[in-house]
C-alpha positions as a LaTeX table, in Angstrom:
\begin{tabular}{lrrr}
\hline
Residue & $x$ (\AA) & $y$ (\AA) & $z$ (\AA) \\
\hline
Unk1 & 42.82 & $-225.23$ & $-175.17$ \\
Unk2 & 45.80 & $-226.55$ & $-173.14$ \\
Unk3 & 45.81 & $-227.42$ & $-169.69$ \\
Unk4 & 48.74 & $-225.47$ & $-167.94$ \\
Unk5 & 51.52 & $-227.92$ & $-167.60$ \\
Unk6 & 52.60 & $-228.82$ & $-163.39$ \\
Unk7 & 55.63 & $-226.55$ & $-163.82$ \\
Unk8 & 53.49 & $-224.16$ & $-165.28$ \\
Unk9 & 51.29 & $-223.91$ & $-162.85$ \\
Unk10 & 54.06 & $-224.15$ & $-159.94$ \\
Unk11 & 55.49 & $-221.15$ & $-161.45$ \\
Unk12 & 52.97 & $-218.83$ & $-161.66$ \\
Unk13 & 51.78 & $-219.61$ & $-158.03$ \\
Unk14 & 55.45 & $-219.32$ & $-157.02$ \\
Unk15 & 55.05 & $-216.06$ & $-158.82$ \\
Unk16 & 52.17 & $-215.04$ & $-157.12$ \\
Unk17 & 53.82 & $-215.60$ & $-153.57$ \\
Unk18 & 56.45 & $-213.71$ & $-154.59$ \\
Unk19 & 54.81 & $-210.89$ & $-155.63$ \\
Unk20 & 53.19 & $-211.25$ & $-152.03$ \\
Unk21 & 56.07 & $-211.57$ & $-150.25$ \\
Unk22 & 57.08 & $-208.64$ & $-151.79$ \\
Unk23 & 54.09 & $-206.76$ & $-150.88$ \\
Unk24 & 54.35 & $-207.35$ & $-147.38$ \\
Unk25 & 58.46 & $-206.95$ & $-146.85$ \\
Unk26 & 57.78 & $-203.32$ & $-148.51$ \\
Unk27 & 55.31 & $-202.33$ & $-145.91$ \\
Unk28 & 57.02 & $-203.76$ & $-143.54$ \\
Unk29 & 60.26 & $-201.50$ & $-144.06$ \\
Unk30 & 58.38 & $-198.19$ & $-145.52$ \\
Unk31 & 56.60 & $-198.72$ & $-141.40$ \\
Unk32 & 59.97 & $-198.79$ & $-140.21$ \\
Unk33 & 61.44 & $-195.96$ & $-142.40$ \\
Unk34 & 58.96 & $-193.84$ & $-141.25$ \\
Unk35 & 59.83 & $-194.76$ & $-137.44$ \\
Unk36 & 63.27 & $-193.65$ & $-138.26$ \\
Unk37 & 62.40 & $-190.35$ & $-139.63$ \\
Unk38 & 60.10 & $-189.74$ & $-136.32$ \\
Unk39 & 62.81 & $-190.34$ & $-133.91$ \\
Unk40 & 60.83 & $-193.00$ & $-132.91$ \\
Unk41 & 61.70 & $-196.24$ & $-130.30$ \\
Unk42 & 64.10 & $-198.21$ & $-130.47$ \\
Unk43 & 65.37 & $-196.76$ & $-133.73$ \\
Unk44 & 66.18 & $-193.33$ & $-131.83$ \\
Unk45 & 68.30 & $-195.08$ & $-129.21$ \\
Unk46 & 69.65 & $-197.60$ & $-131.21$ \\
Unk47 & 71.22 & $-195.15$ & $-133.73$ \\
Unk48 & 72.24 & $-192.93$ & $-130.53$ \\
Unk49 & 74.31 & $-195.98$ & $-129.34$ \\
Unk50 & 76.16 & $-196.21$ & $-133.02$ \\
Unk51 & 77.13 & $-193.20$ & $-132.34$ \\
Unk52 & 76.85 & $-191.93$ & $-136.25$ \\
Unk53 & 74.03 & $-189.11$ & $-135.27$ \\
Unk54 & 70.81 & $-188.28$ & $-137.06$ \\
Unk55 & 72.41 & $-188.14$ & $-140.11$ \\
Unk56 & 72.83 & $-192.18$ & $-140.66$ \\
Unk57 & 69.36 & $-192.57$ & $-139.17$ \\
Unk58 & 67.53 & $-190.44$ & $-142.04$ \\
Unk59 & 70.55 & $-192.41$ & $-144.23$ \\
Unk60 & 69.17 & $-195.95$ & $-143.21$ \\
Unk61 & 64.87 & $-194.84$ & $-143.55$ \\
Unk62 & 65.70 & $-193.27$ & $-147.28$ \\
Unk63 & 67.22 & $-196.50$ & $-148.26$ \\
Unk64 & 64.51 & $-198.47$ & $-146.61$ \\
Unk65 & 61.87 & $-196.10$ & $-148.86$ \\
Unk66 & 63.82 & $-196.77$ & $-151.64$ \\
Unk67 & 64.46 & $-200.63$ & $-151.12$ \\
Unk68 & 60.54 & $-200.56$ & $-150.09$ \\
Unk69 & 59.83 & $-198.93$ & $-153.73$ \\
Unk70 & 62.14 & $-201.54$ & $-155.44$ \\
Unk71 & 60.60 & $-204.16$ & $-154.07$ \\
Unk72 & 57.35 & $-202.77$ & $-156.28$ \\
Unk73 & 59.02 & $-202.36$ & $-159.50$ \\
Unk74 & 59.60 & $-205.66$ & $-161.03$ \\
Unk75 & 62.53 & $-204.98$ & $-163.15$ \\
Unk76 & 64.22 & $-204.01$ & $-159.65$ \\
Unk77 & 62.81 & $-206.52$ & $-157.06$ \\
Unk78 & 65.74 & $-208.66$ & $-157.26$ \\
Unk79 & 68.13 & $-206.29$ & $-156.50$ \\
Unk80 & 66.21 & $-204.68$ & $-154.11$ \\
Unk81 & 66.01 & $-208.10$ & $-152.68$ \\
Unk82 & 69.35 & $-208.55$ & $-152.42$ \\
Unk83 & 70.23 & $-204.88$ & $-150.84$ \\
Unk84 & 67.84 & $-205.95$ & $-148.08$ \\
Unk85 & 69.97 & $-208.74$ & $-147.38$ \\
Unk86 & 72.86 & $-206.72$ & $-146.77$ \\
Unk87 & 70.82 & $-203.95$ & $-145.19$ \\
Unk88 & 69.02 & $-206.54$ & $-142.71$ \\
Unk89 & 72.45 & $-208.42$ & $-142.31$ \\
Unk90 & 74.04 & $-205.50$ & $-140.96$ \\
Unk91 & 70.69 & $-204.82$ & $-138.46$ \\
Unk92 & 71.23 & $-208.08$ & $-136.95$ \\
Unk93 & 75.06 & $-206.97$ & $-136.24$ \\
Unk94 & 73.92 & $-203.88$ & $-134.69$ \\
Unk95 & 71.20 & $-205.68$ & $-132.18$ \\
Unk96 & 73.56 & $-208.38$ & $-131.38$ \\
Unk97 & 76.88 & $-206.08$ & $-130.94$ \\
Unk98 & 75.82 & $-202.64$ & $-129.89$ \\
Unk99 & 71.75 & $-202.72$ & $-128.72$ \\
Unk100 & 72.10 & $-206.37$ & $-126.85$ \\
Unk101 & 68.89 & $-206.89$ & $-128.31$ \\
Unk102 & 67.73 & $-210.25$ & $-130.10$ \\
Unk103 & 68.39 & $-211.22$ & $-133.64$ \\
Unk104 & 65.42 & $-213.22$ & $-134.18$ \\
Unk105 & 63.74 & $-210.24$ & $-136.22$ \\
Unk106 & 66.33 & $-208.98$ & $-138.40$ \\
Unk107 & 67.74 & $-212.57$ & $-139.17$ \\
Unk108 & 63.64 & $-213.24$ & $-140.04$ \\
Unk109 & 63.77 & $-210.88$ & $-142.53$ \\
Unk110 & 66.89 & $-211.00$ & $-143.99$ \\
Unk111 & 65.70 & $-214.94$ & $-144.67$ \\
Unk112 & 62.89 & $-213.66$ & $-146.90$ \\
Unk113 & 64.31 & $-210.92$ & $-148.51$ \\
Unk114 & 66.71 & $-213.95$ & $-149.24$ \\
Unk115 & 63.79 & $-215.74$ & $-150.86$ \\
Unk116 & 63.03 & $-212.41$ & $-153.28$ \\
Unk117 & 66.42 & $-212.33$ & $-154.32$ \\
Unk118 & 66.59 & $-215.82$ & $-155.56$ \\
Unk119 & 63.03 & $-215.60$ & $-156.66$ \\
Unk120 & 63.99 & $-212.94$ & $-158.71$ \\
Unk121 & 67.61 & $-213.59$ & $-159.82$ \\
Unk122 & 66.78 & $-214.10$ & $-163.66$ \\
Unk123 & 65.40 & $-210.75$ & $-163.46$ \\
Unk124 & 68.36 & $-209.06$ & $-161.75$ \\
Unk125 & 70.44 & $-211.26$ & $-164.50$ \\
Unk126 & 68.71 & $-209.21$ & $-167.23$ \\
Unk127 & 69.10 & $-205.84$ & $-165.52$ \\
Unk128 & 72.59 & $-206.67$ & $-165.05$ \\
Unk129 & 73.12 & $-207.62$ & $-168.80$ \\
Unk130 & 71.06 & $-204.81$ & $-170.23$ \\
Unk131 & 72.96 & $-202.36$ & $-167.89$ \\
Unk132 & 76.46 & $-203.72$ & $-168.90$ \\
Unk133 & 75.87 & $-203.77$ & $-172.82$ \\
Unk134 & 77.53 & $-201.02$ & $-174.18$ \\
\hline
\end{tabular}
């Protein structure tokens, strides 16, 4: 028997906080998908004062249940990751810009969905490598 090595051991509890990081970040966006497709506050005045309609409210709560799923499947995590960064990125825009709201939230979350990515990046390497063989 071998006793696990310190970067062993490092890794899998990096692994495991990952995975709970993870956990948390997708119930924490399928909540706010489904407060998007109830019309609910602030997401029904905040999309009102975009001005794109309904339509890029649904838009926004289907990607968040589809990030949220992502962020389950660990071939996608990383990417999902990574979308979430964009997604929150552009959140933070729209409370500082249009709501007048504060970015402490959205910039929060894009940190750790930040974390994810990189957590995750030599799995997003090895989709990207098995999706580009041809």
């Amino acid at each position: 028997m071998t006793t696990p090595t310190r970067r062993g051991t490092a890794g899998r509890v990096g692994n495991v906080a990952l995975w709970g990081l993870q956990i948390v970040l997708a119930g924490f966006f399928l909540m706010s998908a489904l407060g998007k497709f109830g019309n609910a506050e602030p997401a029904a005045s905040t999309f009102a004062a975009i001005g794109w309609g309904d339509w890029f409210r649904n838009l926004t709560g289907a990607l968040e249940v589809a990030g949220a799923v992502g962020l389950l499947v660990p071939r996608l995590a990383g990417v999902a990751g990574l979308a979430f960064v964009g997604l929150t990125a552009c959140a933070a825009l729209v409370e500082a810009f249009v709501s007048g709201g504060g970015v402490f939230m959205p910039l929060a979350v894009l940190v750790l969905c930040a974390v994810i990515a990189w957590g995750r990046r030599d799995g997003t390497a090895r989709l990207w490598a098995a999706l580009s063989r041809r």
